[in-house]
Biotite code that builds the C-alpha atoms (Angstrom):
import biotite.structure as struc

atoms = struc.array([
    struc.Atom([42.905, -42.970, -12.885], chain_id="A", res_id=1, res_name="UNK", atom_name="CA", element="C"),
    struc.Atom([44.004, -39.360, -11.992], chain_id="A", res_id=2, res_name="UNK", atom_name="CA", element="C"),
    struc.Atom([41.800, -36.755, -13.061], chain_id="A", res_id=3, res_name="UNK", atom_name="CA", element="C"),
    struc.Atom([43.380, -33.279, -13.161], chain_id="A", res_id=4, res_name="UNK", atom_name="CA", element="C"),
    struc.Atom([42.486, -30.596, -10.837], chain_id="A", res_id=5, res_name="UNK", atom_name="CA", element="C"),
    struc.Atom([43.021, -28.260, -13.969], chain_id="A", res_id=6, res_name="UNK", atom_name="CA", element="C"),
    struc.Atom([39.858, -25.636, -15.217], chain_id="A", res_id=7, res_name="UNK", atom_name="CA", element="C"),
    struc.Atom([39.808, -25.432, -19.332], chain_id="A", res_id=8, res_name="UNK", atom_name="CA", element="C"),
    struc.Atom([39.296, -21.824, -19.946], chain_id="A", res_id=9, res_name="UNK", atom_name="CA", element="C"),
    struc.Atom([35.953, -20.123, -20.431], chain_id="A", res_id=10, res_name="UNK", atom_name="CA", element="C"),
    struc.Atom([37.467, -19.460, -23.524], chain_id="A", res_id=11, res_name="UNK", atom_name="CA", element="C"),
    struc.Atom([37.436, -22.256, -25.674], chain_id="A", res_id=12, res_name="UNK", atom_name="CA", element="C"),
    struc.Atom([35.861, -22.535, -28.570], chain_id="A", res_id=13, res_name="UNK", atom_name="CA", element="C"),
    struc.Atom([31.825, -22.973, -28.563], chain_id="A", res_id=14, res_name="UNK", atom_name="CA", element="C"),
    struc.Atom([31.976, -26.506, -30.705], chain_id="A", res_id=15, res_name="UNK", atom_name="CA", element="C"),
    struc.Atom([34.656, -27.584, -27.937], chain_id="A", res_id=16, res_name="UNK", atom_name="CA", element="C"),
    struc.Atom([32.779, -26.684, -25.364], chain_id="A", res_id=17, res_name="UNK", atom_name="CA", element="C"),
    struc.Atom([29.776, -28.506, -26.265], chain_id="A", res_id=18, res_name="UNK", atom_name="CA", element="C"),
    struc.Atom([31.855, -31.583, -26.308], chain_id="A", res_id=19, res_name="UNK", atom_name="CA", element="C"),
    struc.Atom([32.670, -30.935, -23.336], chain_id="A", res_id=20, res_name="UNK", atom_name="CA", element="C"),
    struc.Atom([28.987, -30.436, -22.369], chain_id="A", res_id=21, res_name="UNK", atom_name="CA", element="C"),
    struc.Atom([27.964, -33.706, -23.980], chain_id="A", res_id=22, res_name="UNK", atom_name="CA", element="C"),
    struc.Atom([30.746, -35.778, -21.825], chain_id="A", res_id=23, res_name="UNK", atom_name="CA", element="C"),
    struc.Atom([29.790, -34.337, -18.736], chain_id="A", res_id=24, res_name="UNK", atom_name="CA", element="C"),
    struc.Atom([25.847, -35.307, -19.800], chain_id="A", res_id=25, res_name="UNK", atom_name="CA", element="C"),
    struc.Atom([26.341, -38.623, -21.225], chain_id="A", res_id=26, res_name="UNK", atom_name="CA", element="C"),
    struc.Atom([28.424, -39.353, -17.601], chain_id="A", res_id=27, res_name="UNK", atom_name="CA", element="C"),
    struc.Atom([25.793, -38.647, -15.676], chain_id="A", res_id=28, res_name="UNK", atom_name="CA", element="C"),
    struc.Atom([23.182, -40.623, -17.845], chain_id="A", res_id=29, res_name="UNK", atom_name="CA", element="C"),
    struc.Atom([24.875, -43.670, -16.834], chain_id="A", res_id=30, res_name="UNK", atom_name="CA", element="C"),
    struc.Atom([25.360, -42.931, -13.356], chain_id="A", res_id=31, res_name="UNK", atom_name="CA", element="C"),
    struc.Atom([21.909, -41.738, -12.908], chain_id="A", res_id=32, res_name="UNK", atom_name="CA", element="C"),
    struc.Atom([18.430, -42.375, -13.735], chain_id="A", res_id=33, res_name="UNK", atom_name="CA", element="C"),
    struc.Atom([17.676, -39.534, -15.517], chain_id="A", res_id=34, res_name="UNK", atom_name="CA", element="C"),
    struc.Atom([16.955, -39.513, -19.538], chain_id="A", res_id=35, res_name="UNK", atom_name="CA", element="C"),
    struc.Atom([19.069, -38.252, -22.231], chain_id="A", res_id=36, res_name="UNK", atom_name="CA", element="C"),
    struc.Atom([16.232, -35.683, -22.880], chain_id="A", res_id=37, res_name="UNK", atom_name="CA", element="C"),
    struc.Atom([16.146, -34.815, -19.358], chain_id="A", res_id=38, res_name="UNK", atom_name="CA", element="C"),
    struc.Atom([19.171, -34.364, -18.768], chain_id="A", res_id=39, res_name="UNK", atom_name="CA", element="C"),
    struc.Atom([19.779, -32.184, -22.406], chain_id="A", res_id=40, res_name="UNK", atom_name="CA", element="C"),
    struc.Atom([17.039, -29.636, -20.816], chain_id="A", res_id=41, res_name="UNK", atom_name="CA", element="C"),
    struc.Atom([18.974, -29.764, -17.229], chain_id="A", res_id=42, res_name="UNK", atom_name="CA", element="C"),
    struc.Atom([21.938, -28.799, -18.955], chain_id="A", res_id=43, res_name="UNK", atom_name="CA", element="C"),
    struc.Atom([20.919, -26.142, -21.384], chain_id="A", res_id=44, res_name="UNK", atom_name="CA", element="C"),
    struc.Atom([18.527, -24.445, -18.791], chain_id="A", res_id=45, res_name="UNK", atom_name="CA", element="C"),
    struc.Atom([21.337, -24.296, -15.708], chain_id="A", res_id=46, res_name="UNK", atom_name="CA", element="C"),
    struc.Atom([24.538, -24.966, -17.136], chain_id="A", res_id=47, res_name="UNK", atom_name="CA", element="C"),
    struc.Atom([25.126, -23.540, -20.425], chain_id="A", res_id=48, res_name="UNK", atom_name="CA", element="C"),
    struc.Atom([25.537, -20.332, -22.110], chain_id="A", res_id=49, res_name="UNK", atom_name="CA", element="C"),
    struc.Atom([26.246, -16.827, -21.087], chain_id="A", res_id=50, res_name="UNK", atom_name="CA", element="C"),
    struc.Atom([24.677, -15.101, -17.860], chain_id="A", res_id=51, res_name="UNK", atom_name="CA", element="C"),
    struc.Atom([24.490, -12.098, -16.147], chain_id="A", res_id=52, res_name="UNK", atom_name="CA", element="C"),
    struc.Atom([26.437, -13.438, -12.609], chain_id="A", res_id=53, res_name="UNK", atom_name="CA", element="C"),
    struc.Atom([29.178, -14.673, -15.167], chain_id="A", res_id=54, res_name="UNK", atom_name="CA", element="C"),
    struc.Atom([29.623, -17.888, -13.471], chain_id="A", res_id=55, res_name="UNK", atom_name="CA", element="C"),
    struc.Atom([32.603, -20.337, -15.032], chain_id="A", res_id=56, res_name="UNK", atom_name="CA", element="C"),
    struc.Atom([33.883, -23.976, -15.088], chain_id="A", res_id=57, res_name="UNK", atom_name="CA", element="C"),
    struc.Atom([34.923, -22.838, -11.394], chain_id="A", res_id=58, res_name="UNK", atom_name="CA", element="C"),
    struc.Atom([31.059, -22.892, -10.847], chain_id="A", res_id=59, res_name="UNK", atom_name="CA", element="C"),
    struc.Atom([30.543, -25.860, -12.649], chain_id="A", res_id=60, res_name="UNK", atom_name="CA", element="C"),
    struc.Atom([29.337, -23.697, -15.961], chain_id="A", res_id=61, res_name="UNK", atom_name="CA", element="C"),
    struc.Atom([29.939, -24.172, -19.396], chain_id="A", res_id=62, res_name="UNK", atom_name="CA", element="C"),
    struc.Atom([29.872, -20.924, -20.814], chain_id="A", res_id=63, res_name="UNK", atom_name="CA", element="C"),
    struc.Atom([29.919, -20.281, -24.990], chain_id="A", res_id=64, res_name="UNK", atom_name="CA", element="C"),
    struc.Atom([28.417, -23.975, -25.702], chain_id="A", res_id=65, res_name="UNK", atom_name="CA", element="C"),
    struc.Atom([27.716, -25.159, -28.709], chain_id="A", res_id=66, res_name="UNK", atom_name="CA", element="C"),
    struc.Atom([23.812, -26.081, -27.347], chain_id="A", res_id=67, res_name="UNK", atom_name="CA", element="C"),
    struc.Atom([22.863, -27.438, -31.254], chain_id="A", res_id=68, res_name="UNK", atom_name="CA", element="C"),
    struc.Atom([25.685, -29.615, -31.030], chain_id="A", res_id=69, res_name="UNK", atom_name="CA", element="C"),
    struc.Atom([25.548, -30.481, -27.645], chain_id="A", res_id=70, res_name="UNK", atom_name="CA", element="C"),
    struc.Atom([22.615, -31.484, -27.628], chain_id="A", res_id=71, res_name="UNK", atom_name="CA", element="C"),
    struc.Atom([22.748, -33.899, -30.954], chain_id="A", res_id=72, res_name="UNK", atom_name="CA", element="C"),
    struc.Atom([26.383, -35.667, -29.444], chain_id="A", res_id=73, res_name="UNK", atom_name="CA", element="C"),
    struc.Atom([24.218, -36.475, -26.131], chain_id="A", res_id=74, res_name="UNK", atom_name="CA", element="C"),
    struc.Atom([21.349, -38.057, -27.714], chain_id="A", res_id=75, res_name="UNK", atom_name="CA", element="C"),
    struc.Atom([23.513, -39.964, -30.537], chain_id="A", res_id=76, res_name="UNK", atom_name="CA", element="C"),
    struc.Atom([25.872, -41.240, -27.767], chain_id="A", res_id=77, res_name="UNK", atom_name="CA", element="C"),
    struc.Atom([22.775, -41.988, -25.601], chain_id="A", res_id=78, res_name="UNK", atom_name="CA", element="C"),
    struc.Atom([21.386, -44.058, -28.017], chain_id="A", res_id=79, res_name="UNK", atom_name="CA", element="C"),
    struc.Atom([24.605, -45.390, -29.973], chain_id="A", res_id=80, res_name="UNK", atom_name="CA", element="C"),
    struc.Atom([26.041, -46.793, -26.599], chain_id="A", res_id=81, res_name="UNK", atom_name="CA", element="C"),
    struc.Atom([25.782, -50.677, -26.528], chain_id="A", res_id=82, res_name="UNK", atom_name="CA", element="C"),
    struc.Atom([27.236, -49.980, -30.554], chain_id="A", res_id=83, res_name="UNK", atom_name="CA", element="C"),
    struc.Atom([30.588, -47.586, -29.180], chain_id="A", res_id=84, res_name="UNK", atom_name="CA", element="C"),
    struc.Atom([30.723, -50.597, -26.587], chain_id="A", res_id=85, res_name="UNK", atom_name="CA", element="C"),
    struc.Atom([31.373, -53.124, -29.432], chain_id="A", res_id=86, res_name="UNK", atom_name="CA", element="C"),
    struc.Atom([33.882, -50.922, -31.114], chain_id="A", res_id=87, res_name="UNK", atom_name="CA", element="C"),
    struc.Atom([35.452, -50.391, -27.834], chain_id="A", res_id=88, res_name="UNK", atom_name="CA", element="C"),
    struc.Atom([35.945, -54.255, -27.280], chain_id="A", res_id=89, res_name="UNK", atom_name="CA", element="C"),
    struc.Atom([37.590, -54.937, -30.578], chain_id="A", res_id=90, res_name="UNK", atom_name="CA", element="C"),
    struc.Atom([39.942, -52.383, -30.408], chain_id="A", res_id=91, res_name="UNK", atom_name="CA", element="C"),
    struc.Atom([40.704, -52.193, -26.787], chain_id="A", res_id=92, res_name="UNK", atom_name="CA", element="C"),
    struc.Atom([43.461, -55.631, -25.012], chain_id="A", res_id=93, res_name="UNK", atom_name="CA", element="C"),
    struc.Atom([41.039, -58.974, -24.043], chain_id="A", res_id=94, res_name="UNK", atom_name="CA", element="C"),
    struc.Atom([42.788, -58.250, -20.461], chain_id="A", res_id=95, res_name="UNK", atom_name="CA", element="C"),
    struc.Atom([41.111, -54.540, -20.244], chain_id="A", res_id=96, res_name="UNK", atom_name="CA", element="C"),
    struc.Atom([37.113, -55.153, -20.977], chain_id="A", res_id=97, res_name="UNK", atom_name="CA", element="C"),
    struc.Atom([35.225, -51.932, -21.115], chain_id="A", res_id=98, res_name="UNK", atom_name="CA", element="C"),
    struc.Atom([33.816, -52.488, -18.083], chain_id="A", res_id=99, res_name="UNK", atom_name="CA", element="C"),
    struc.Atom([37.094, -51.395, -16.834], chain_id="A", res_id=100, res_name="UNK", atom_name="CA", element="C"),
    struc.Atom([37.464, -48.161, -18.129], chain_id="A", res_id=101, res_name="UNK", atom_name="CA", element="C"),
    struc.Atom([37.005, -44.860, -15.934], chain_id="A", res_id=102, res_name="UNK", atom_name="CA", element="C"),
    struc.Atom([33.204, -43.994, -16.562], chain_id="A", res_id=103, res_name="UNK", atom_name="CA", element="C"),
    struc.Atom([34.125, -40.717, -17.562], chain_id="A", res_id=104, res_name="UNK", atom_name="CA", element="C"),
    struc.Atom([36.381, -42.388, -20.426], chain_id="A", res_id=105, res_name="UNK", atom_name="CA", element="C"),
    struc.Atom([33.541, -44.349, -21.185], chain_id="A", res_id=106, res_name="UNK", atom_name="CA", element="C"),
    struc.Atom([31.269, -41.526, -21.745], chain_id="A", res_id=107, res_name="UNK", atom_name="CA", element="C"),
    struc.Atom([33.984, -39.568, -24.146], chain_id="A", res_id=108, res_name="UNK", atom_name="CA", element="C"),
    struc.Atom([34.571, -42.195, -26.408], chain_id="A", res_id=109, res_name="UNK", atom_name="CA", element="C"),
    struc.Atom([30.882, -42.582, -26.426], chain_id="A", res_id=110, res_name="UNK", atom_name="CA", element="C"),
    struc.Atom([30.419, -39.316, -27.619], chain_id="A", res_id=111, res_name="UNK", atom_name="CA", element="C"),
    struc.Atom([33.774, -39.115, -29.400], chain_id="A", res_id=112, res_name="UNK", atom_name="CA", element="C"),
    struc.Atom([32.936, -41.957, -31.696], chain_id="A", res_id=113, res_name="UNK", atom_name="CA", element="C"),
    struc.Atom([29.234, -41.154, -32.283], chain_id="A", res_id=114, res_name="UNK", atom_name="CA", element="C"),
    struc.Atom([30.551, -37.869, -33.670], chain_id="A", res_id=115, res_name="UNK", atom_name="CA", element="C"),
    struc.Atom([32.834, -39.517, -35.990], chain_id="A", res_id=116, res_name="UNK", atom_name="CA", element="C"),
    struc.Atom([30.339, -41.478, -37.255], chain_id="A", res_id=117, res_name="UNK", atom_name="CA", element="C"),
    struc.Atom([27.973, -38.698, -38.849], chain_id="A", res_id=118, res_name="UNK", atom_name="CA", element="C"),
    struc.Atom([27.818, -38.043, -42.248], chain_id="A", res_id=119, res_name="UNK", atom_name="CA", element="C"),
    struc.Atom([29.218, -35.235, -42.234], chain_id="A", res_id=120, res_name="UNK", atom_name="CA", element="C"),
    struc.Atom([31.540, -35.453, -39.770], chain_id="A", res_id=121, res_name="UNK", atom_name="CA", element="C"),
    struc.Atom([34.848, -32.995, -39.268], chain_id="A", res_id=122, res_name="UNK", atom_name="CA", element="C"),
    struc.Atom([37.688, -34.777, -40.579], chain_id="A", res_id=123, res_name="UNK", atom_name="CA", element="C"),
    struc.Atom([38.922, -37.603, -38.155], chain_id="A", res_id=124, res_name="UNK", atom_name="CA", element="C"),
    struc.Atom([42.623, -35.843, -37.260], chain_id="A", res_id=125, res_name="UNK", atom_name="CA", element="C"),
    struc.Atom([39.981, -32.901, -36.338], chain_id="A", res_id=126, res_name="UNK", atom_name="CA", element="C"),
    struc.Atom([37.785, -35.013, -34.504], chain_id="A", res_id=127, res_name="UNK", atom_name="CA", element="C"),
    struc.Atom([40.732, -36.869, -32.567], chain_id="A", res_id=128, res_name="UNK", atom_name="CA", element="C"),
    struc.Atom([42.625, -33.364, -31.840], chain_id="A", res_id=129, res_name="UNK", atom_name="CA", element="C"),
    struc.Atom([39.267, -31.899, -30.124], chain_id="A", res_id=130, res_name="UNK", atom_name="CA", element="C"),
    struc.Atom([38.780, -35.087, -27.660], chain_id="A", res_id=131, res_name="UNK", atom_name="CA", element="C"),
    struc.Atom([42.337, -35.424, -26.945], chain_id="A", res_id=132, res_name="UNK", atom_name="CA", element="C"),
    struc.Atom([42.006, -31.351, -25.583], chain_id="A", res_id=133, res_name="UNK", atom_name="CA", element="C"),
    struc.Atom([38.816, -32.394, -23.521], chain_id="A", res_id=134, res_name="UNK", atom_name="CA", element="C"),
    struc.Atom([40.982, -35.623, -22.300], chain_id="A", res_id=135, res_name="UNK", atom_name="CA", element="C"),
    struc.Atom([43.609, -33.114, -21.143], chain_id="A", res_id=136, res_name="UNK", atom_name="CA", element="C"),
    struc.Atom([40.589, -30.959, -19.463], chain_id="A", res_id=137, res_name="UNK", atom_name="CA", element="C"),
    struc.Atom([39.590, -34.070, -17.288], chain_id="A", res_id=138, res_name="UNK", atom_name="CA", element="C"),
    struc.Atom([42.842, -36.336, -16.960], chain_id="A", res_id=139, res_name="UNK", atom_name="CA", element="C"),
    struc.Atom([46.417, -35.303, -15.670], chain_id="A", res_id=140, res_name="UNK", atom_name="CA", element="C"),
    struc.Atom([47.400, -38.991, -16.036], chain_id="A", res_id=141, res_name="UNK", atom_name="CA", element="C"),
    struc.Atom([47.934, -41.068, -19.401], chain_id="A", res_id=142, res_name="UNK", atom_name="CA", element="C"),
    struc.Atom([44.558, -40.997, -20.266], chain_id="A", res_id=143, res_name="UNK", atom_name="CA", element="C"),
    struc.Atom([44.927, -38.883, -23.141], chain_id="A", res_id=144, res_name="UNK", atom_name="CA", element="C"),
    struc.Atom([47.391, -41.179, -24.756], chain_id="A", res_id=145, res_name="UNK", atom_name="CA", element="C"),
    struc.Atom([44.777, -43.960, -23.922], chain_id="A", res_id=146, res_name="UNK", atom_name="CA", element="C"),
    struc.Atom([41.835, -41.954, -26.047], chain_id="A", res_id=147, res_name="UNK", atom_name="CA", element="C"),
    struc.Atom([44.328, -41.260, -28.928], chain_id="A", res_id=148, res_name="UNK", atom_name="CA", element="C"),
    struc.Atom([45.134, -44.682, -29.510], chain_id="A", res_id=149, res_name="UNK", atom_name="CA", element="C"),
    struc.Atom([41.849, -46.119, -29.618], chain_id="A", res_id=150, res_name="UNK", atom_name="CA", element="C"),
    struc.Atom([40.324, -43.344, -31.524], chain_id="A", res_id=151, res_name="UNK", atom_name="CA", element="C"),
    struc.Atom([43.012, -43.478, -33.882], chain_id="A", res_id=152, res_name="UNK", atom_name="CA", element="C"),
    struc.Atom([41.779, -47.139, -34.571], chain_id="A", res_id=153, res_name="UNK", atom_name="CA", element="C"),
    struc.Atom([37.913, -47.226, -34.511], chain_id="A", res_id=154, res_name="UNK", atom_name="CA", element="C"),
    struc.Atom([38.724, -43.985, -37.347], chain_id="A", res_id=155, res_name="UNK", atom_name="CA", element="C"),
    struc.Atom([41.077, -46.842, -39.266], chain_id="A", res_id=156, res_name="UNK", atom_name="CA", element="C"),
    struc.Atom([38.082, -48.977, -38.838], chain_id="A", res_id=157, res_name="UNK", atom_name="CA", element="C"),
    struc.Atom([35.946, -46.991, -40.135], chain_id="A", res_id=158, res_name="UNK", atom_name="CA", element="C"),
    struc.Atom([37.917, -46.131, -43.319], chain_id="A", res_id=159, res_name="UNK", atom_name="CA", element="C"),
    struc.Atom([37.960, -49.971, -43.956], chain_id="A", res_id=160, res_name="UNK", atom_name="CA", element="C"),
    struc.Atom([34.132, -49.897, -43.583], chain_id="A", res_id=161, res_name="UNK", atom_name="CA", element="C"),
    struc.Atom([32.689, -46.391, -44.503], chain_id="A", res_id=162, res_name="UNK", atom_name="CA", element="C"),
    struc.Atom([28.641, -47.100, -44.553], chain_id="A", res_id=163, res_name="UNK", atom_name="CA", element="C"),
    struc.Atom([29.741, -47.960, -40.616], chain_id="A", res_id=164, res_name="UNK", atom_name="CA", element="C"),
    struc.Atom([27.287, -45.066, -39.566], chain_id="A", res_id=165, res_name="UNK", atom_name="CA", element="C"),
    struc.Atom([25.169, -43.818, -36.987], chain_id="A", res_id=166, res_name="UNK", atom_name="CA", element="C"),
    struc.Atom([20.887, -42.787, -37.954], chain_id="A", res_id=167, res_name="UNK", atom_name="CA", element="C"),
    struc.Atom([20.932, -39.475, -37.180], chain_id="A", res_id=168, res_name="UNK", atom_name="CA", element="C"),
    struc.Atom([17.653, -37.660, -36.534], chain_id="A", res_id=169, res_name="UNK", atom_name="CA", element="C"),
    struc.Atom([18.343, -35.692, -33.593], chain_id="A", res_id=170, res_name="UNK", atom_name="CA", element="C"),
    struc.Atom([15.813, -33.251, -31.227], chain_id="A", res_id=171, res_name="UNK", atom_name="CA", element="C"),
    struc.Atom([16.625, -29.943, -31.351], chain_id="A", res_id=172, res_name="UNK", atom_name="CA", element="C"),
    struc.Atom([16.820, -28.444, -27.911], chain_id="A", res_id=173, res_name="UNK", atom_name="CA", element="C"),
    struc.Atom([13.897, -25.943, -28.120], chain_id="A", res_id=174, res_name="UNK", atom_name="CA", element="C"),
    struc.Atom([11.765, -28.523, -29.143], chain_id="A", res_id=175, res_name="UNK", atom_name="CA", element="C"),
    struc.Atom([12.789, -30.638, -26.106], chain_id="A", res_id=176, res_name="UNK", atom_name="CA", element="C"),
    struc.Atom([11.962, -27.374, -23.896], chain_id="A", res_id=177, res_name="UNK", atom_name="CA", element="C"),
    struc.Atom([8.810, -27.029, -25.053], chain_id="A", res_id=178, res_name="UNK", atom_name="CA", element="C"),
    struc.Atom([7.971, -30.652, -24.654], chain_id="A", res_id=179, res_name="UNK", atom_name="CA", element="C"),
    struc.Atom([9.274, -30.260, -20.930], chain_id="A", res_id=180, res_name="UNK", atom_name="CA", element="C"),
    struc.Atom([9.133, -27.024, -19.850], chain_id="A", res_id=181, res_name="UNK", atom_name="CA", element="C"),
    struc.Atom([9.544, -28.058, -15.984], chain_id="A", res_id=182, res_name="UNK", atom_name="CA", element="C"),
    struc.Atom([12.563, -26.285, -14.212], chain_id="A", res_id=183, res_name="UNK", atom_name="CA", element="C"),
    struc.Atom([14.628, -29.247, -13.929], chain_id="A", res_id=184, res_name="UNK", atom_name="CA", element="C"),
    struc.Atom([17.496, -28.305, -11.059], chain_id="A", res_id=185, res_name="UNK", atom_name="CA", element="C"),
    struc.Atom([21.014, -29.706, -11.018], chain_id="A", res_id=186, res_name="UNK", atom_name="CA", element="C"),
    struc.Atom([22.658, -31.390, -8.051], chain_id="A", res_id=187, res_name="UNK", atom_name="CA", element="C"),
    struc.Atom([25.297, -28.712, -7.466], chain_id="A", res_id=188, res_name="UNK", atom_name="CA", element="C"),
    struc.Atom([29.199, -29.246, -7.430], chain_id="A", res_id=189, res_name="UNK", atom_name="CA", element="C"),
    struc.Atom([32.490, -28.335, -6.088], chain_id="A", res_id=190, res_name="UNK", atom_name="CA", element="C"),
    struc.Atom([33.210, -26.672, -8.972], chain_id="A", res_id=191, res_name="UNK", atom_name="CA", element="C"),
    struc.Atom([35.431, -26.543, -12.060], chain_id="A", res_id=192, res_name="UNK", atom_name="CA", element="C"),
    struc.Atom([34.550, -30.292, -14.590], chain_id="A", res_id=193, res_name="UNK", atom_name="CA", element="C"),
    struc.Atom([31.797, -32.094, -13.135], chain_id="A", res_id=194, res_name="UNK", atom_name="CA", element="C"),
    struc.Atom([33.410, -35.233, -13.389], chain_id="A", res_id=195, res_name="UNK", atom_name="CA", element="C"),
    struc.Atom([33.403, -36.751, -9.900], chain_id="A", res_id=196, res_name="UNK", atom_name="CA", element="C"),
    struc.Atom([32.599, -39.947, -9.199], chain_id="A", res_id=197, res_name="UNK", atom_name="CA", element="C"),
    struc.Atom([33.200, -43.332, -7.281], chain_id="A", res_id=198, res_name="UNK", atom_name="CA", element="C"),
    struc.Atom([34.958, -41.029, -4.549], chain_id="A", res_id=199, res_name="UNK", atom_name="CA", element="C"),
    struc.Atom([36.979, -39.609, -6.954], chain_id="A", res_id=200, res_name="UNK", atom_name="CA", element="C"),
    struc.Atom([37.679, -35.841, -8.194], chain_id="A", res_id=201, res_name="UNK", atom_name="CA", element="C"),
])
């Protein structure tokens, strides 16, 4: 799959930015070995927020995040995983198991779907508008078309079944600082996304 050599802009809006945040994180859960929390507190102490150098996506930041709402989205989608994977297998052909999809992918519908799924959740069009401009931020190919259409039916799934909802009882991310208060350094990047993997950027 082609991933786009476009930046988003330091710009965007903090809530978007978090999603962002929380797709880059939940990627590199699964490709790693580090824990959710661990991984929150690597994020919010190196790559998020505003700072004096002024470093940007080009420097693998994510300024203006969201970290409240990063950091819930990472730990829901950490722990709602195996249930986005069954959603993901009803709605997705038999011929393309999820197995299949582009990690990254994975990791946005992970977070895209846990989101949906709180109580009190943005309204879905909302919801599906957001991911689709993150899809945009990491694909240049047809992914985004991909993410629309199979958010746009685990949302009319949903509405056929609305108790269909995640526990929600997330850490804030002070609280997780406190409880690790280590200096946890991140692997540094070429820059812009940090969504490189399996050879690919």
């Amino acid at each position: 799959m082609a991933h786009s050599d476009d930046r988003l802009s330091p710009a965007m809006r903090p809530r978007t930015a978090a999603r962002v945040a929380a797709v880059q994180a939940v990627f590199q859960i699964e490709q790693g070995s580090d824990t959710a929390d661990r991984v929150i507190i690597q994020f919010v102490q190196h790559r998020l927020g505003t700072t004096l150098a002024g470093e940007t996506f080009d420097d693998g930041f994510i300024p203006e995040a969201d970290v409240t709402l990063f950091t819930r989205l990472t730990r829901q989608a950490d722990t709602g995983t195996a249930h986005v994977h069954e959603l993901l297998a009803e709605v997705l052909p038999p011929t393309w198991p999820v197995n299949r999809l582009d990690p990254v992918l994975r990791a946005l519908f992970a977070v895209a779907i846990c989101e949906m799924e709180e109580k009190d959740a943005p309204p879905v069009s909302v919801i599906i508008n957001e991911y689709l401009d993150v899809a945009h931020g990491f694909f240049s190919g047809d992914e985004p078309k991909l993410v629309n259409g199979v958010l746009d039916a685990v949302a009319k799934r949903h509405a056929a079944a609305p108790n269909a909802s995640l526990d929600d009882t997330p850490e804030s991310s002070e609280e997780l600082l406190e409880n690790d208060p280590e200096d946890h350094s991140l692997t540094e990047t070429s820059g812009g996304l940090d969504h490189s993997h399996d050879g690919q950027t």
